[in-house]
FILUM-244610 format. One record per residue (C-alpha): residue number from 0; chain; z, y, x. Coordinates in nm, 4 decimals. Each point is the difference from the previous one (the first is absolute). Layout:
BEGIN
<r><num>NUM</num><chaine>A</chaine><up>Z</up><north>Y</north><east>X</east></r>
...
END
This chain:
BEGIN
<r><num>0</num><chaine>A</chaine><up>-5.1398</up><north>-0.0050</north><east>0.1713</east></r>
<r><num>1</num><chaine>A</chaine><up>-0.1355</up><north>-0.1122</north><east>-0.3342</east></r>
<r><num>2</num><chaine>A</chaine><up>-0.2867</up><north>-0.1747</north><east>-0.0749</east></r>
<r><num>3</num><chaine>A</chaine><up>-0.2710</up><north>0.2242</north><east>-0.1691</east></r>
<r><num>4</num><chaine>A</chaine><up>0.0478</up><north>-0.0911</north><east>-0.3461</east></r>
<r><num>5</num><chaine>A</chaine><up>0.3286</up><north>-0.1436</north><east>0.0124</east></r>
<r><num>6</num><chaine>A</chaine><up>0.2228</up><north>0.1093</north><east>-0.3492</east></r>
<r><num>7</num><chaine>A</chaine><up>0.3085</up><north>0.2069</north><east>0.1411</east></r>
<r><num>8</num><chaine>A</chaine><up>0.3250</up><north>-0.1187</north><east>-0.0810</east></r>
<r><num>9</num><chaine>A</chaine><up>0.1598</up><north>0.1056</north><east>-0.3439</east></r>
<r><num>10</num><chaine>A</chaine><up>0.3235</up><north>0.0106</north><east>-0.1631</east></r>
<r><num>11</num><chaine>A</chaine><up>-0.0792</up><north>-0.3497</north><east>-0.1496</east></r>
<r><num>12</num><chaine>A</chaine><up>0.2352</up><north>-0.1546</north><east>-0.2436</east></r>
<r><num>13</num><chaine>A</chaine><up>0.1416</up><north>-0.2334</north><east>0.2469</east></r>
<r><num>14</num><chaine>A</chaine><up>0.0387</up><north>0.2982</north><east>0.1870</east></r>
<r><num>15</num><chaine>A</chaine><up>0.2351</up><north>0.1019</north><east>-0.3102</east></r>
<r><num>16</num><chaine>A</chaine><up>0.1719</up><north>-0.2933</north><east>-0.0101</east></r>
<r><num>17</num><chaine>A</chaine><up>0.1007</up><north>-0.0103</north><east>0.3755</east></r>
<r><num>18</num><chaine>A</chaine><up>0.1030</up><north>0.3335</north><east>-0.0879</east></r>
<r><num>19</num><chaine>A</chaine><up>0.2355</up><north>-0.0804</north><east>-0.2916</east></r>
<r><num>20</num><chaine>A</chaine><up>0.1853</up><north>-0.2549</north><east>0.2007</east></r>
<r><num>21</num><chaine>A</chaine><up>0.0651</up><north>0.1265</north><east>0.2873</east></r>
<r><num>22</num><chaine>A</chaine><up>0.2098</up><north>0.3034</north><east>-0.1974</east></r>
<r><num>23</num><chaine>A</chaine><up>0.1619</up><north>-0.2613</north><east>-0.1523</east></r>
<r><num>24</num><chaine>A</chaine><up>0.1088</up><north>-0.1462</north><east>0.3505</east></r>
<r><num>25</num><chaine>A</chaine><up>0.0581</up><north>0.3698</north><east>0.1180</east></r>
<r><num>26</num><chaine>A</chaine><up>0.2166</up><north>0.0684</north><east>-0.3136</east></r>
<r><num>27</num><chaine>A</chaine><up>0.1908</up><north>-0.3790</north><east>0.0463</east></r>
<r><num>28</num><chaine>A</chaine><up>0.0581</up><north>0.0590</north><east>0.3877</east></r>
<r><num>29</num><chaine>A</chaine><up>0.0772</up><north>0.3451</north><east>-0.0182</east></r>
<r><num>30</num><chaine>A</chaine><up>0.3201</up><north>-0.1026</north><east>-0.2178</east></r>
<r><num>31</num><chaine>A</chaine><up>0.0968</up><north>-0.3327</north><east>0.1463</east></r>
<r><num>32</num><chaine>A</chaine><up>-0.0136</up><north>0.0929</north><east>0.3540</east></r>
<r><num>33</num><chaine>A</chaine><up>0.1651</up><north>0.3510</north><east>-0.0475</east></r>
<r><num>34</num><chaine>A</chaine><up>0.2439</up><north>-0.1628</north><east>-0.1706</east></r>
<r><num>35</num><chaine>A</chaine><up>0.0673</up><north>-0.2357</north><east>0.3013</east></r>
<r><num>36</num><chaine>A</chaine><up>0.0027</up><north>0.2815</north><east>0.2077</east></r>
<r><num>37</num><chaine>A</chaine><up>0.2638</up><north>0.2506</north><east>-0.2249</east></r>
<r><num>38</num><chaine>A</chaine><up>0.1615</up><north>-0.3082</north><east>-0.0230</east></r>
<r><num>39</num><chaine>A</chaine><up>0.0819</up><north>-0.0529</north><east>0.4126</east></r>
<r><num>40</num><chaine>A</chaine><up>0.0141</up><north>0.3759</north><east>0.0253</east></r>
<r><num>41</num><chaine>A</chaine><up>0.3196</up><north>-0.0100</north><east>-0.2715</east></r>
<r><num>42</num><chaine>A</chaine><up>0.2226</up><north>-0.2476</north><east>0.1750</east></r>
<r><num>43</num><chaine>A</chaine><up>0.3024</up><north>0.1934</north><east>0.1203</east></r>
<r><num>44</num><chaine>A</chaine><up>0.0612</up><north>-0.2365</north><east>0.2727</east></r>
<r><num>45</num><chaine>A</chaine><up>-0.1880</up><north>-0.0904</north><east>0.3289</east></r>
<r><num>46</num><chaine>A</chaine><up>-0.3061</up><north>-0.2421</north><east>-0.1657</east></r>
<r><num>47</num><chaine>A</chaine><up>-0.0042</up><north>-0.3269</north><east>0.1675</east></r>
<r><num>48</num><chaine>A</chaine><up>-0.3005</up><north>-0.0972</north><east>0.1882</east></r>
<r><num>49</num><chaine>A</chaine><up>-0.1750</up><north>-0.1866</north><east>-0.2582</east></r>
<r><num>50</num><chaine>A</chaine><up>0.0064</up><north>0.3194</north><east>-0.2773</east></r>
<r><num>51</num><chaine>A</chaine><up>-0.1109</up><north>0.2287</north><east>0.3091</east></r>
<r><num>52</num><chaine>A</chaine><up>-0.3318</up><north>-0.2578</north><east>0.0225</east></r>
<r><num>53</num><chaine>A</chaine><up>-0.0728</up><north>0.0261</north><east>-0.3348</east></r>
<r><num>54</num><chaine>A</chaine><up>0.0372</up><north>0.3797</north><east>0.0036</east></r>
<r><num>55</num><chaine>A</chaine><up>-0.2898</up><north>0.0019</north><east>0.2612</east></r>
<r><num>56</num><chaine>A</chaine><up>-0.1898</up><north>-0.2680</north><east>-0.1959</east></r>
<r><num>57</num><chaine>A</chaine><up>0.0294</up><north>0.2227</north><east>-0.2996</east></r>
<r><num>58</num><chaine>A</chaine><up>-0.1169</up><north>0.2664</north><east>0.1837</east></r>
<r><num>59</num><chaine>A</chaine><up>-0.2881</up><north>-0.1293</north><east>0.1584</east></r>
<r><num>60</num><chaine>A</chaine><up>-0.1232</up><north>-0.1044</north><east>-0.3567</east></r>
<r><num>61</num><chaine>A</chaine><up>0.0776</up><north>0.3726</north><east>-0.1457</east></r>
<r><num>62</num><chaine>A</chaine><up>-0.2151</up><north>0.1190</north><east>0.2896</east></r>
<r><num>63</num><chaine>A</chaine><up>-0.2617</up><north>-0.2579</north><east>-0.1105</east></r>
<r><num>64</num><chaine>A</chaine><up>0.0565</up><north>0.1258</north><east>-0.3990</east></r>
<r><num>65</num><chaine>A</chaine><up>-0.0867</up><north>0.3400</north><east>0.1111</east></r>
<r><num>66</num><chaine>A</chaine><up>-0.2280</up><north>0.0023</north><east>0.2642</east></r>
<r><num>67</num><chaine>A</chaine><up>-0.1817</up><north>-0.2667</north><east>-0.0700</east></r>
<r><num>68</num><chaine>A</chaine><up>-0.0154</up><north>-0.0952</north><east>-0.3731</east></r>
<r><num>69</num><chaine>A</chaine><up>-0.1162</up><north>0.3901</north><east>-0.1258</east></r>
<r><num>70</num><chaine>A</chaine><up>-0.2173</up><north>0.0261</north><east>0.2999</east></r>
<r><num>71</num><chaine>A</chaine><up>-0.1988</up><north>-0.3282</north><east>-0.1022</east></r>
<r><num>72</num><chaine>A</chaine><up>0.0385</up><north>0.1140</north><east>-0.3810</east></r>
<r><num>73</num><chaine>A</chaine><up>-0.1867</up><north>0.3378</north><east>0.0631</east></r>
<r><num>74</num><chaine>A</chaine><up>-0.2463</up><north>-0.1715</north><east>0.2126</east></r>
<r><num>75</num><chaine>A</chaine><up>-0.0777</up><north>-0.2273</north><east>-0.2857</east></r>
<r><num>76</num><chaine>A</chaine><up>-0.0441</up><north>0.3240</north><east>-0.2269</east></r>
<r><num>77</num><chaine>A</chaine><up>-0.2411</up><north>0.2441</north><east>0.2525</east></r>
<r><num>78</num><chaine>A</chaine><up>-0.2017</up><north>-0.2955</north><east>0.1178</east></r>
<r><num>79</num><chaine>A</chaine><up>-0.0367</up><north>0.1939</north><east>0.3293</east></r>
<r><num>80</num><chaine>A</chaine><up>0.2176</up><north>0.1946</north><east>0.2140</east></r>
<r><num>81</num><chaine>A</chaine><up>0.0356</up><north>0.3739</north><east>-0.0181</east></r>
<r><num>82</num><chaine>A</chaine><up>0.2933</up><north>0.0872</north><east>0.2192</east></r>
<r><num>83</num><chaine>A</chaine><up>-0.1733</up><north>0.0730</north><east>0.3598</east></r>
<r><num>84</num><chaine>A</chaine><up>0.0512</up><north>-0.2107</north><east>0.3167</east></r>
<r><num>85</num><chaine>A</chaine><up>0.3565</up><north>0.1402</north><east>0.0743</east></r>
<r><num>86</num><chaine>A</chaine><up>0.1347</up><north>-0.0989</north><east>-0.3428</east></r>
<r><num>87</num><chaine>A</chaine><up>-0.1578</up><north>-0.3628</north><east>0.0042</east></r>
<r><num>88</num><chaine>A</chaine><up>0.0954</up><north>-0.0673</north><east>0.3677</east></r>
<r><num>89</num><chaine>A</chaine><up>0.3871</up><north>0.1101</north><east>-0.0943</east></r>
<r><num>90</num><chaine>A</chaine><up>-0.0176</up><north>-0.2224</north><east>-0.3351</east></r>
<r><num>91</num><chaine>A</chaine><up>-0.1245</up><north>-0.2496</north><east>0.2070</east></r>
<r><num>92</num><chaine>A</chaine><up>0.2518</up><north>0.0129</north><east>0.2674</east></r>
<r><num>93</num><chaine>A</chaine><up>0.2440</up><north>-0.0088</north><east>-0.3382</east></r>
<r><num>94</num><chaine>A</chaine><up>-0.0982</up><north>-0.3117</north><east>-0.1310</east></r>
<r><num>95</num><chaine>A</chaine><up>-0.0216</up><north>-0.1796</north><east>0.2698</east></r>
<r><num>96</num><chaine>A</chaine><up>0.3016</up><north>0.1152</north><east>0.1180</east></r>
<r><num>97</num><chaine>A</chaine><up>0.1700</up><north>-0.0936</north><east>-0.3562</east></r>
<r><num>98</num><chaine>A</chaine><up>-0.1626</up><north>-0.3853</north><east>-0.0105</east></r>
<r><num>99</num><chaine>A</chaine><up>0.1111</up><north>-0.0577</north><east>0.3669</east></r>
<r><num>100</num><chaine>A</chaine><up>0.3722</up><north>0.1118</north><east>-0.0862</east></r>
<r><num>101</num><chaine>A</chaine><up>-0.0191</up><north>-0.1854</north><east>-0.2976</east></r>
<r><num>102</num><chaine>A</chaine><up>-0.0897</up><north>-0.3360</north><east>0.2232</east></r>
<r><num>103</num><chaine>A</chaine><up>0.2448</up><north>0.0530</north><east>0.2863</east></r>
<r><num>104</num><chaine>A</chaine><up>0.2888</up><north>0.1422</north><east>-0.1665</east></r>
<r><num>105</num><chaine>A</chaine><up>-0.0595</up><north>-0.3453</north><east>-0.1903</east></r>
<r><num>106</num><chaine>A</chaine><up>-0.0380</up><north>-0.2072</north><east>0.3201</east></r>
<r><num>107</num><chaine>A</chaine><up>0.2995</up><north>0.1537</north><east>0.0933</east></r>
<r><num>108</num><chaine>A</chaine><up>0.2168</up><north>-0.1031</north><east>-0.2744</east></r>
<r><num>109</num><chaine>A</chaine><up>-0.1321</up><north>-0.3840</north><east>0.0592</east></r>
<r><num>110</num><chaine>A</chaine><up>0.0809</up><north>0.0395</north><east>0.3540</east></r>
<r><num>111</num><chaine>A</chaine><up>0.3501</up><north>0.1505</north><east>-0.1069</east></r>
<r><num>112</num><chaine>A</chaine><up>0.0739</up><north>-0.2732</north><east>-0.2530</east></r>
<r><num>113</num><chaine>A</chaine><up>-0.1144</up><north>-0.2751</north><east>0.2207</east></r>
<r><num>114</num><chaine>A</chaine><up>0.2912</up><north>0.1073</north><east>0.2920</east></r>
<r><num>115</num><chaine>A</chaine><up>0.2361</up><north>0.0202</north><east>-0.2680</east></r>
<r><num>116</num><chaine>A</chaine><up>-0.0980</up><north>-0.3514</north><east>-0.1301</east></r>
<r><num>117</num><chaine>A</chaine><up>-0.0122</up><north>-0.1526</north><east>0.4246</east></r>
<r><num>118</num><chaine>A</chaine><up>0.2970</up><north>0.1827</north><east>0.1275</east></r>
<r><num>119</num><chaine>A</chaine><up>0.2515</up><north>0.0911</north><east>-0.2803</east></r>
<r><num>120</num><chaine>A</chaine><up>0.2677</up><north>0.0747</north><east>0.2032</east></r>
<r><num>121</num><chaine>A</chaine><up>-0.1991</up><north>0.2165</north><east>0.2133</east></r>
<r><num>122</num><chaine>A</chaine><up>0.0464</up><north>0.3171</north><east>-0.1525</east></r>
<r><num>123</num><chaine>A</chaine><up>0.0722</up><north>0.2023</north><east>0.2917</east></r>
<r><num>124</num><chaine>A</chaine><up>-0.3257</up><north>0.2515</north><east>0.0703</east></r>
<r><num>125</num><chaine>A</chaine><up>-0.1967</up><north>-0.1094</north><east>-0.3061</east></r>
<r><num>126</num><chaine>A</chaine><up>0.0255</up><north>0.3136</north><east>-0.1508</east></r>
<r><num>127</num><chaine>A</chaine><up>-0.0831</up><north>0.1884</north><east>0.3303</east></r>
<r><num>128</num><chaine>A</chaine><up>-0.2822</up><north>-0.2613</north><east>-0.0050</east></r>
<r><num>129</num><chaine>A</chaine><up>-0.1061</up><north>0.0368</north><east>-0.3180</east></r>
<r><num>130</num><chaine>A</chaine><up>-0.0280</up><north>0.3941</north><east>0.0229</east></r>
<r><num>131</num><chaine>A</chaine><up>-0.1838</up><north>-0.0801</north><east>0.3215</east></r>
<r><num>132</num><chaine>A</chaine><up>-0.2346</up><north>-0.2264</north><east>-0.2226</east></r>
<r><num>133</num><chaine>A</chaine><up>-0.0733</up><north>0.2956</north><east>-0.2344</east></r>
<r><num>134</num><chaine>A</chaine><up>-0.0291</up><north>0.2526</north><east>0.2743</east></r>
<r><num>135</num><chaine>A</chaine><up>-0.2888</up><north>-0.2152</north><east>0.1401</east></r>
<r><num>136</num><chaine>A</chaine><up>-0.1586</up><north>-0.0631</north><east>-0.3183</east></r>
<r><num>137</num><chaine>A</chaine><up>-0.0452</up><north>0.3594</north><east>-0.1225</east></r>
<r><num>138</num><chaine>A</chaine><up>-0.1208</up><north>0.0881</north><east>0.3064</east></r>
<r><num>139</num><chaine>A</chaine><up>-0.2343</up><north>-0.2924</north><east>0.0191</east></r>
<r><num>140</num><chaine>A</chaine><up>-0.1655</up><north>0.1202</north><east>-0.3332</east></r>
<r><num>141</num><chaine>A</chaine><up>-0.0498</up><north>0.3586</north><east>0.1771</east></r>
<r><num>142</num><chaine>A</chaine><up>-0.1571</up><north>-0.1502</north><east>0.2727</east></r>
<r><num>143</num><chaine>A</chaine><up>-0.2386</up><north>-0.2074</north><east>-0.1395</east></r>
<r><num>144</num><chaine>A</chaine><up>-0.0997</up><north>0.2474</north><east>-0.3015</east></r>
<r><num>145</num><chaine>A</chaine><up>-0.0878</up><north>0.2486</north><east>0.3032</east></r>
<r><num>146</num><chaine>A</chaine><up>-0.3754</up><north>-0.1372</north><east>0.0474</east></r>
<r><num>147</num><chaine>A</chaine><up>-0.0386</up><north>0.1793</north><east>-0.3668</east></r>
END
């Protein structure tokens, strides 16, 4: 609720600068990360582990690029919301969804890196492990966008 004569929000030039930049970090990590990903998806052999965690990590951040960056961008633009309830609850769900993946899939690769680093010659089930790792995390970021 406002406050009776409160000014209502306007497409203020720092509005238009927040704007600006975040195309230019949609435009950047649009490229780099689909590049990572057409990249993976090229090899002609089996990807070892450690390309197969950055193809998630890439993904994560393309589902942040579009979800999130645009969704924030036209936000910044309308000043207020015109979608419905359905539409904001769903984008909602998205972005959450997107930042969460973004975190784990990133927690995942530490936790990855960090068995490779303690137990080098333990090899065997890592990359069972590590698709059990990703499993969990994408489903995490599900579970914990569902309150939206």
């Amino acid at each position: 609720s406002e406050e009776p004569g409160s000014p209502l929000p306007t497409f203020s030039a720092a509005a238009k600068v927040r704007v600006a930049v975040t195309c230019l970090l949609f435009l950047s990590s649009s490229c780099c990360n689909g590049a990572v990903l057409c990249a993976v998806l090229r090899a002609k052999r089996r990807p070892p582990r450690v390309r197969v965690l950055m193809a998630h990590l890439a993904a994560a951040d393309l589902l942040v690029t579009v979800v999130v960056m645009p969704l924030d961008a036209a936000w910044n633009v309308t000043v207020q919301w015109y979608g419905g309830e359905a539409a904001c609850r769903a984008l909602m769900f998205l972005k959450l969804a997107a930042m969460y993946a973004s975190a784990f899939v990133t927690v995942v690769i530490a936790l990855d890196r960090h068995d490779a680093i303690v137990c080098p010659l333990g090899a065997r089930g890592a990359a069972r492990r590590s698709r059990a790792m990703l499993g969990a995390a994408w489903g995490m970021s599900a579970v914990l966008a569902l309150p939206q």
